[in-house]
C-alpha positions as CSV (number, residue, x, y, z in Angstrom):
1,X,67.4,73.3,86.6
2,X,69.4,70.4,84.9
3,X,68.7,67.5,87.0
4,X,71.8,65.0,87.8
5,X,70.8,62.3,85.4
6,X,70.2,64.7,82.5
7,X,73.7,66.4,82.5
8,X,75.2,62.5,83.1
9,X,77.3,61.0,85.6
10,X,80.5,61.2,83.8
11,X,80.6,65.1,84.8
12,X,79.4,64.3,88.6
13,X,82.4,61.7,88.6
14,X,85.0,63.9,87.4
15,X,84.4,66.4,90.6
16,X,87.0,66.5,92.6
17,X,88.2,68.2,95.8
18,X,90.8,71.1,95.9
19,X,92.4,72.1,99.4
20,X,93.5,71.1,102.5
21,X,91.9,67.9,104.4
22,X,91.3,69.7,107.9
23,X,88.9,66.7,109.4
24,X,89.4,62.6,109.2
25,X,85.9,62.3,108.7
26,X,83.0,64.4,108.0
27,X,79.6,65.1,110.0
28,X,76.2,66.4,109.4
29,X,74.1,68.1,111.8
30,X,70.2,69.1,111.1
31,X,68.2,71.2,112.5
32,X,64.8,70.9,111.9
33,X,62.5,73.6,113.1
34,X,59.2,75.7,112.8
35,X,57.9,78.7,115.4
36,X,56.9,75.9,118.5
37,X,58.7,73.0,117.5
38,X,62.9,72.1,117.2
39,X,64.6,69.0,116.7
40,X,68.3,68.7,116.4
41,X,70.2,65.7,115.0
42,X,73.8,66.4,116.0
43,X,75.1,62.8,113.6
44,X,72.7,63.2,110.5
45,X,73.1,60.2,107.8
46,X,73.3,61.5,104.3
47,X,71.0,58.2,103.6
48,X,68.4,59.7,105.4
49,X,68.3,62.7,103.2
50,X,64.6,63.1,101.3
51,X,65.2,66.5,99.9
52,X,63.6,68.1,102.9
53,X,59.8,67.0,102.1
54,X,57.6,68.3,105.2
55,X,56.9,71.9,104.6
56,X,56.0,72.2,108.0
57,X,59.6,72.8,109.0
58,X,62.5,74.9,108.0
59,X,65.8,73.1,108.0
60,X,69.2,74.0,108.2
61,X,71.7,70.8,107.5
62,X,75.4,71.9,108.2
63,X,78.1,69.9,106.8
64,X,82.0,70.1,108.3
65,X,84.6,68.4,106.2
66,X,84.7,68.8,102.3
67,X,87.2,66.0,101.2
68,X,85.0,63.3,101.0
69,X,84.3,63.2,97.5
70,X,81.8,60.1,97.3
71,X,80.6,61.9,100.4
72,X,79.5,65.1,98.2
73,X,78.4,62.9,95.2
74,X,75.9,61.3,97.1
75,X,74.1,64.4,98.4
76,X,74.4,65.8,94.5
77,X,72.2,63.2,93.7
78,X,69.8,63.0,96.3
79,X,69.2,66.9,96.2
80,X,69.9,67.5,92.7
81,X,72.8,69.7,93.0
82,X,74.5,70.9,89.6
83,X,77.9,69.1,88.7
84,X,79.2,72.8,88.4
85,X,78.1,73.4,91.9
86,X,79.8,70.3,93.4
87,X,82.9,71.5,91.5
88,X,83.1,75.0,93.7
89,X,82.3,73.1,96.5
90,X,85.0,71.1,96.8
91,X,87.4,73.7,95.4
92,X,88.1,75.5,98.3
93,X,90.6,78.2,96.4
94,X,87.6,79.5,94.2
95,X,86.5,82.9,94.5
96,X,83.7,84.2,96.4
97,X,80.3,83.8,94.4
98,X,76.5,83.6,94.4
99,X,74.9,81.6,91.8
100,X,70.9,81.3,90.9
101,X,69.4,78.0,89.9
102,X,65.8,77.0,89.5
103,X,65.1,75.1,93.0
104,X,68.3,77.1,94.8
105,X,70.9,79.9,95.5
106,X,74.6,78.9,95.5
107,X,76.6,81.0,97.9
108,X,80.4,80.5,98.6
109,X,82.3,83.0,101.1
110,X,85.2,83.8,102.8
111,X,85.3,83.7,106.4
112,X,87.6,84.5,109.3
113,X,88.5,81.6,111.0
114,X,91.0,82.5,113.3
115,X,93.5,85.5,114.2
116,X,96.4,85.0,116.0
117,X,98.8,88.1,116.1
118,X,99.2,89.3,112.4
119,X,98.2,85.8,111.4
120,X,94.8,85.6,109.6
121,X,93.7,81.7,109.0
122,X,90.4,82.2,106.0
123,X,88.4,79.5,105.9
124,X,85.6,78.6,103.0
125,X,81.8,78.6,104.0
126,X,79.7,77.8,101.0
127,X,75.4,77.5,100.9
128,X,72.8,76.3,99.4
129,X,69.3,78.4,100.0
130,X,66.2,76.8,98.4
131,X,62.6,76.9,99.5
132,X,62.3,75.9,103.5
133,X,65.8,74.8,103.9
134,X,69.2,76.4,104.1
135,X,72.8,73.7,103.6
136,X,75.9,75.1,105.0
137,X,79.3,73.6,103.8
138,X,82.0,73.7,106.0
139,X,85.9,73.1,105.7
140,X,86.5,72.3,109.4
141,X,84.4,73.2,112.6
142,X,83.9,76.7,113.8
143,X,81.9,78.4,116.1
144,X,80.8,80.8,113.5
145,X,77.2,79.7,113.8
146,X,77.5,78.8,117.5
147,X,74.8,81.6,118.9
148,X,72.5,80.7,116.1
149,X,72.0,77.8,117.5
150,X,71.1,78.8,120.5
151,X,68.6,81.5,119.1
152,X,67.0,78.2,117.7
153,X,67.0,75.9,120.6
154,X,65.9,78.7,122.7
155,X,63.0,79.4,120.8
156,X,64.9,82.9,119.2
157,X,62.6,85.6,116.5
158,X,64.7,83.2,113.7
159,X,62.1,80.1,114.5
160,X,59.3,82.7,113.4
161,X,61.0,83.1,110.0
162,X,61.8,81.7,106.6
163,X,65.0,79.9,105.5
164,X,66.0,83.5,103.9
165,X,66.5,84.9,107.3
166,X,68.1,82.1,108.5
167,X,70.4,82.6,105.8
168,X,70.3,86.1,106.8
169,X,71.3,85.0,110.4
170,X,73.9,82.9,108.7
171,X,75.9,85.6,107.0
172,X,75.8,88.3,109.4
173,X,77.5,85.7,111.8
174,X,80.1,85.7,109.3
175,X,80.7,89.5,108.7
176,X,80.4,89.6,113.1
177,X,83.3,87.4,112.7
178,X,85.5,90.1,110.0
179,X,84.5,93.2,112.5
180,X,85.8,91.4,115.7
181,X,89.5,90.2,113.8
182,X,89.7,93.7,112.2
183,X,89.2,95.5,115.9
184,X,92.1,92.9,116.7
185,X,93.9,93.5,114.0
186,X,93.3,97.8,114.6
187,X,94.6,97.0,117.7
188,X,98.4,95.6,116.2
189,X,98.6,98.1,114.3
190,X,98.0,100.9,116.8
191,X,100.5,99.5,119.0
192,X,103.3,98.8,116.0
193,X,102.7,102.3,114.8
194,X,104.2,103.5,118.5
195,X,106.8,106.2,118.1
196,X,109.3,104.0,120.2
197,X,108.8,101.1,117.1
198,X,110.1,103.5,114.9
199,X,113.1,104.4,117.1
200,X,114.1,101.0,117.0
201,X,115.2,101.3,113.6
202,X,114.5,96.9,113.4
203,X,113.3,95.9,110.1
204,X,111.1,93.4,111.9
205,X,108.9,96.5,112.1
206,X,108.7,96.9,108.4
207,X,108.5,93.3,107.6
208,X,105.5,92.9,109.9
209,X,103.4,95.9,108.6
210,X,103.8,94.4,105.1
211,X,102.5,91.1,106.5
212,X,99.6,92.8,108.0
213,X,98.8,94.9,104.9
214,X,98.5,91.6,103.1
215,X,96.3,90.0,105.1
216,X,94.2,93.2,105.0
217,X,94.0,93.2,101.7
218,X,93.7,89.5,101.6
219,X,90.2,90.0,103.7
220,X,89.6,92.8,101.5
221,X,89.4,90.4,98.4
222,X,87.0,88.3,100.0
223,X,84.8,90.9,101.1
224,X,84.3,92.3,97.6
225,X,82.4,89.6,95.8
226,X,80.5,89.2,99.4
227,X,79.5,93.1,98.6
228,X,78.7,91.8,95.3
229,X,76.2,89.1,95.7
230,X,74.2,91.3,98.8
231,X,73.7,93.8,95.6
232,X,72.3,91.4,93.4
233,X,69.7,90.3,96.2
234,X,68.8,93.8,96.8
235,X,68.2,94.4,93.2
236,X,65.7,91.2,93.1
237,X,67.7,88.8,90.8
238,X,68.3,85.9,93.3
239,X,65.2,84.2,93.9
240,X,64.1,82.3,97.4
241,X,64.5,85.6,99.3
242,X,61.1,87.3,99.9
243,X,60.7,90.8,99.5
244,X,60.3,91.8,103.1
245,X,63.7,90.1,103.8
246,X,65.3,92.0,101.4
247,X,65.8,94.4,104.0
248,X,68.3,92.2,105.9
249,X,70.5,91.5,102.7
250,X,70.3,95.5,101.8
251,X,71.9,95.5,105.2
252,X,74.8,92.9,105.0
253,X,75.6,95.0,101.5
254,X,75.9,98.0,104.0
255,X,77.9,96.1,106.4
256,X,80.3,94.8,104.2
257,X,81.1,97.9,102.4
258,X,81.8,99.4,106.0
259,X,84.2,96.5,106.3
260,X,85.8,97.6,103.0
261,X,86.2,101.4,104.2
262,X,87.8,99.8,107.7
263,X,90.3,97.6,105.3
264,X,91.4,100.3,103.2
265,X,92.1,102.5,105.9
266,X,93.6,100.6,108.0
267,X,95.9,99.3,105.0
268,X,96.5,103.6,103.9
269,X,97.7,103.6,107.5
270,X,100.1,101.0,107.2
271,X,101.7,102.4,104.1
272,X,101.7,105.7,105.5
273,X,103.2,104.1,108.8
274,X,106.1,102.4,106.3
275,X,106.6,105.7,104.9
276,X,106.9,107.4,108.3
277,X,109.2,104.6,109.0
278,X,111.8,105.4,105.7
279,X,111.3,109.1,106.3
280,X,112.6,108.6,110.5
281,X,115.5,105.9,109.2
282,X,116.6,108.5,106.8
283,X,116.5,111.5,109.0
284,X,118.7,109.3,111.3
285,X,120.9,109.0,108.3
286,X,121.3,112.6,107.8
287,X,121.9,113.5,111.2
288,X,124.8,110.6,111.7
289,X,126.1,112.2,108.5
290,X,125.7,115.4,109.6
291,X,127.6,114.9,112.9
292,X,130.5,112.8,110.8
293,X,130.7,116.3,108.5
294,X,131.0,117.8,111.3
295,X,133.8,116.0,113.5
296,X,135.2,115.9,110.0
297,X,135.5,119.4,109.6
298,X,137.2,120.2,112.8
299,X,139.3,117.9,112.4
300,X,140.8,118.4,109.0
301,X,142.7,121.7,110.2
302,X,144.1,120.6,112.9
303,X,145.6,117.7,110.5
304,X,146.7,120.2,108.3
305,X,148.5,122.1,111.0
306,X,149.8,119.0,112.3
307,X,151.2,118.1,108.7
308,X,152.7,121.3,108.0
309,X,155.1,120.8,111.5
310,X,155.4,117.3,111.1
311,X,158.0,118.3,108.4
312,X,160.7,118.6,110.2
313,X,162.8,121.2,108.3
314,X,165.2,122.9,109.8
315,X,164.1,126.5,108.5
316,X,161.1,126.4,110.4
317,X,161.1,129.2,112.4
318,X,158.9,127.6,115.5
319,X,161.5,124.2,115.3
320,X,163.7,125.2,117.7
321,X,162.3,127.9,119.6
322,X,162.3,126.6,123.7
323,X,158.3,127.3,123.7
324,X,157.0,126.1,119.7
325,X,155.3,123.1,121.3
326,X,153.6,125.2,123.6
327,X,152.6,127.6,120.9
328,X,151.4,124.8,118.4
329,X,149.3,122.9,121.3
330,X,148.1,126.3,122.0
331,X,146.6,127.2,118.4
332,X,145.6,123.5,118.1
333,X,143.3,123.6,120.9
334,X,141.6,127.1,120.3
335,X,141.1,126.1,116.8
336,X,139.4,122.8,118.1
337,X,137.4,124.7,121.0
338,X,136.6,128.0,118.5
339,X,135.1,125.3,116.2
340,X,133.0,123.3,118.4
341,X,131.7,126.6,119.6
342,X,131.1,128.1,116.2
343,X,129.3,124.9,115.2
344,X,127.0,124.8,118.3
345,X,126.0,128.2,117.3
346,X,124.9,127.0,113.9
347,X,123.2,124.3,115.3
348,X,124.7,121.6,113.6
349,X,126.2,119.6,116.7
C-alpha cells in the first residue's frame, strides 16, 4: 500500500468533506478486547492512536461525526490511510463500495437510520478491516451497533473471534436494521392498499405510494453494491477475512439478496396498487357517465314532446281540447316511468 508521505500531502490536503454536518463535534470510542479481557474507552483521543500495536487484543474504534476534516487528516496519517480512501469517507453521497488495500479492506454502506411513516432517513456507515482491528465511521450516532456492545462487555462468542467476525457482527446489524424498516414499511403499504383507500378516490393515496416506491427503490440501490462486495469476499478476493469466516459473509450475500426480492416485491405491489387505483377511478368514471347517458336519454323525449306542444299553433289538434293537458302529462309520465323500467331491466341504472 502507498503510504501517506509517498503519495504527498498535497493530495491528503485537498480532501474534503461532502454532506450534512449532523454533530458539533466528533467522538471516538474503543473497544479493546480479547476472549477474557475488555476495556472500553467511551472519549478516545485520536493522539493516542499507535496503529493498534498489541496483538493480544482485537479492537474496534468507532468514530461519530465526519466533518472534521483536520480531524480525518490526522488519523490518515497515523494509520496510513490512502488519500483516495479519506476522499469516500468524507463524501457521504458516494456509492456503496468495498475496496482492497495491502494492510486493509475499505467498506462504505448504506444504512437505515430511521423510518418514520413513508419517511426513510439513510445514513452512511463506512469501515476499515485490517489485521486485529475493525474502524467504523459514522455520520451521527445510532444504535445500530448498540447489542454488539453488549455481546462484548458481556463476554458474547464475538470476544472468542477475529476482527472479521466482528466485522461480520458489524454488518448484519446493519442488514437487521433494513429487515425491521421494510416489515414497517410492509406494514403502510398493507394498510394503504385497503379497498376503502381506493374508494376515497384522494390523490394523497397515489402521491404516497409513489413516495414509498421511491424510497423502496432508494434502499434497493444501496443494497445492491452491499450484495456486491459480500460476493467478492465469498469468492476470496478481499483479504483479512479467514477462510472459516467466509461462511458468515456467504451469508450476508444471502441476506441481502432476500432484502432485494422483499424490495422488488413490495415496489411490483405498489405499482400494481397504482394501477388498481387508475383502473377503480376510471370505472367510477364510466359508471357516472353511464348514469348521465342514461338520465340523458329519458330525458331527451320527453323534451322533444314538450317542444313539439310548446308551439303553440292553433292547428294543433290537442290545443284546445278541454282534456290535452291531461293527455300530454299522461304520455309524459308513462314514457318517463316505461323508460326507467326498461333501463332497470338492462341493467344500466
Amino acid at each position: 500500500m502507498e503510504k501517506v508521505e509517498e503519495i504527498g500531502l498535497h493530495d491528503l490536503n485537498s480532501v474534503e468533506f461532502i454532506g450534512k454536518q449532523y454533530l458539533d463535534v466528533p467522538s471516538l470510542q474503543l473497544f479493546s478486547y480479547n476472549k477474557e479481557e475488555f476495556f472500553e474507552n467511551k472519549d478516545f483521543k485520536v493522539a493516542e492512536l499507535d496503529k493498534f500495536s498489541n496483538d493480544r487484543y482485537i479492537y474496534w474504534l468507532n468514530l461519530y461525526g465526519l466533518h472534521d476534516v483536520e480531524l480525518m487528516k490526522e488519523m490518515a496519517k497515523k494509520l496510513d490511510i490512502h488519500f483516495l480512501v479519506v476522499q469516500d469517507l468524507l463524501d457521504t453521497t458516494s456509492r456503496p463500495k468495498l475496496q482492497h488495500f495491502e494492510d486493509y479492506i475499505f467498506f462504505t454502506v448504506k444504512a437505515v437510520h430511521s423510518v418514520e411513516g413513508i419517511n426513510v432517513e439513510m445514513m452512511q456507515i463506512s469501515f476499515l478491516l485490517g489485521k486485529g482491528y475493525v474502524i467504523s465511521f459514522q455520520e451521527k450516532s445510532g444504535n445500530h451497533f448498540h447489542h454488539i456492545r453488549n455481546i462484548l462487555r458481556a463476554k458474547g462468542a464475538i470476544r472468542e473471534r477475529g476482527s472479521d467476525f466482528l466485522q461480520y457482527a458489524l454488518l448484519e446489524a446493519i442488514l437487521e436494521d433494513y429487515f425491521v424498516s421494510i416489515d414497517k414499511l410492509e406494514f403502510v403499504i398493507s394498510d394503504l392498499m385497503k379497498l376503502e383507500n381506493m374508494e376515497k378516490s384522494d390523490p394523497t393515496t397515489l402521491f404516497t405510494m409513489e413516495s414509498l416506491k421511491e424510497t423502496l427503490q432508494q434502499m434497493k440501490r444501496s443494497l445492491q453494491p452491499f450484495k456486491e462486495a459480500m460476493n467478492l469476499i465469498e469468492k476470496g478476493v478481499a483479504g483479512f477475512i479467514k477462510p472459516k469466516s467466509g461462511k458468515y459473509f456467504a451469508d450476508l450475500k444471502d441476506q441481502s439478496a432476500q432484502l432485494i426480492e422483499e424490495l422488488d416485491f413490495n415496489i411490483h405491489k405498489l405499482e400494481s396498487g397504482a394501477n388498481l387505483f387508475f383502473s377503480y377511478q376510471s370505472h367510477k368514471m364510466n359508471d357516472t357517465m353511464k348514469t348521465l347517458t342514461v338520465v340523458s336519454a329519458i330525458f331527451i323525449p320527453l323534451t322533444f314532446l314538450a317542444g313539439v306542444y310548446g308551439m303553440n299553433f292553433d292547428n294543433l289538434p290537442e290545443l284546445h281540447w278541454r282534456y290535452g293537458y291531461l293527455l300530454f302529462w299522461t304520455i309524459t309520465c308513462g314514457l318517463l316511468i316505461g323508460l326507467v323500467f326498461y333501463f332497470k331491466k338492462k341493467k344500466w341504472l
